[in-house]
N, C-alpha and C positions, 0 to 999 in steps of 0.2 A: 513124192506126195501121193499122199491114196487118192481115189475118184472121189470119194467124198469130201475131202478139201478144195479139189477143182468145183466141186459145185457150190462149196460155202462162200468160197470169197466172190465169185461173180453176184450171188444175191447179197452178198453183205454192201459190196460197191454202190448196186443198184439203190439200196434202201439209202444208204449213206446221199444219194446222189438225188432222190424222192425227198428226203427230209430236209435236205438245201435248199430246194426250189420251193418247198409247200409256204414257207414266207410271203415269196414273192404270186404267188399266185394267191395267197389270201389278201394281200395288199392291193387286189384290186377291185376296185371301190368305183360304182356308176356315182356320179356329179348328178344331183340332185336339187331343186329349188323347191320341190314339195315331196311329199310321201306316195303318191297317185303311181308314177311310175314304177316304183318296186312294189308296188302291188300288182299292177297287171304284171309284169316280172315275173314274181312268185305265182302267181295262175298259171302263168303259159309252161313256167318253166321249173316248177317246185321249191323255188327259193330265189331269194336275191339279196345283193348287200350293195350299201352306197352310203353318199356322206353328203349331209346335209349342206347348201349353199345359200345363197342369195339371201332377204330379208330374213327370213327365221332362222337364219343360222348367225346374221348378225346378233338378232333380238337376244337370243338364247346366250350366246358368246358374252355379251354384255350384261345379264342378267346375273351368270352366275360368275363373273370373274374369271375368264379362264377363252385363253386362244385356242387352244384345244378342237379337233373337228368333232363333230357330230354324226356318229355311225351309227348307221341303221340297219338291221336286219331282219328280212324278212320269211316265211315259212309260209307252204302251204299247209295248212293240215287235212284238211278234206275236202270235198265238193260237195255244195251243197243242191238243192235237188230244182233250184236255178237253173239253167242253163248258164254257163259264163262263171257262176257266182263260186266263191271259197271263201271257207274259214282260216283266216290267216294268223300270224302269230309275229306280233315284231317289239323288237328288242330294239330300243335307242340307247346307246353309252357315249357319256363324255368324261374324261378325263378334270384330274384339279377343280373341280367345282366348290366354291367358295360358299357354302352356307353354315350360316352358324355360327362364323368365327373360324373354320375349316375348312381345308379341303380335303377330298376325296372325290376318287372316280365314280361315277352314277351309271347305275340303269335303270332301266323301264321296261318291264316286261306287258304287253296288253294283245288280245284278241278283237277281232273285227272282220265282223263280213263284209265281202266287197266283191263287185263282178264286174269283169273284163270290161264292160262297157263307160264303168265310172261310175256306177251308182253302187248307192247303197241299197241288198235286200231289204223288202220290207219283215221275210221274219227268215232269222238264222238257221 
């Protein structure tokens, strides 16, 4: 084998061995009973992702016919000129939603400012 062979299959491995695992590591998911937390989340830490629980995750589950979880994602996009404060960006999906006579999977894309402390700025 030439030396360039020796070094394709080791990175070929590795890559094969990265794309196995990138499932399991997107499948984790913070447990969530409101949206507050994955927002200070994404401030501190540029992003987060979790899945809806407790009463609004029943309400929602029951609304639109569908046992399905509720996943939310969040983004920072900037900081704003707040101390604490960002402009966030979060994406809610669920699965099988029942409207209309239909299902299909849903999202929600919206922005919202929000700062570390739990308030909302008074200007974006």
């Amino acid at each position: 084998m030439t030396a360039r062979r020796h070094r394709f299959f080791p990175a070929l491995a590795a890559a094969l061995l990265l794309a196995s695992a990138a499932p399991a590591l997107g499948a984790e998911r913070m447990a969530v009973a409101d949206i507050q937390p994955l927002l200070r989340r994404a401030i501190e830490q540029g992003a987060a992702r979790g899945v809806l629980g407790g009463e609004a995750a029943t309400f929602m589950r029951q609304k639109f016919d569908t046992a399905a979880p509720i996943e939310i994602d969040v983004r920072s996009l900037h900081a704003l000129p707040q101390p604490g404060c960002h402009r966030l960006e979060v994406t809610t999906r669920q699965r099988g939603v029942l409207e209309q006579g239909s299902r299909q999977d849903k999202a929600l894309t919206y922005q919202v400012s929000f700062c570390r402390d739990g308030r909302f700025p008074e200007k974006p």
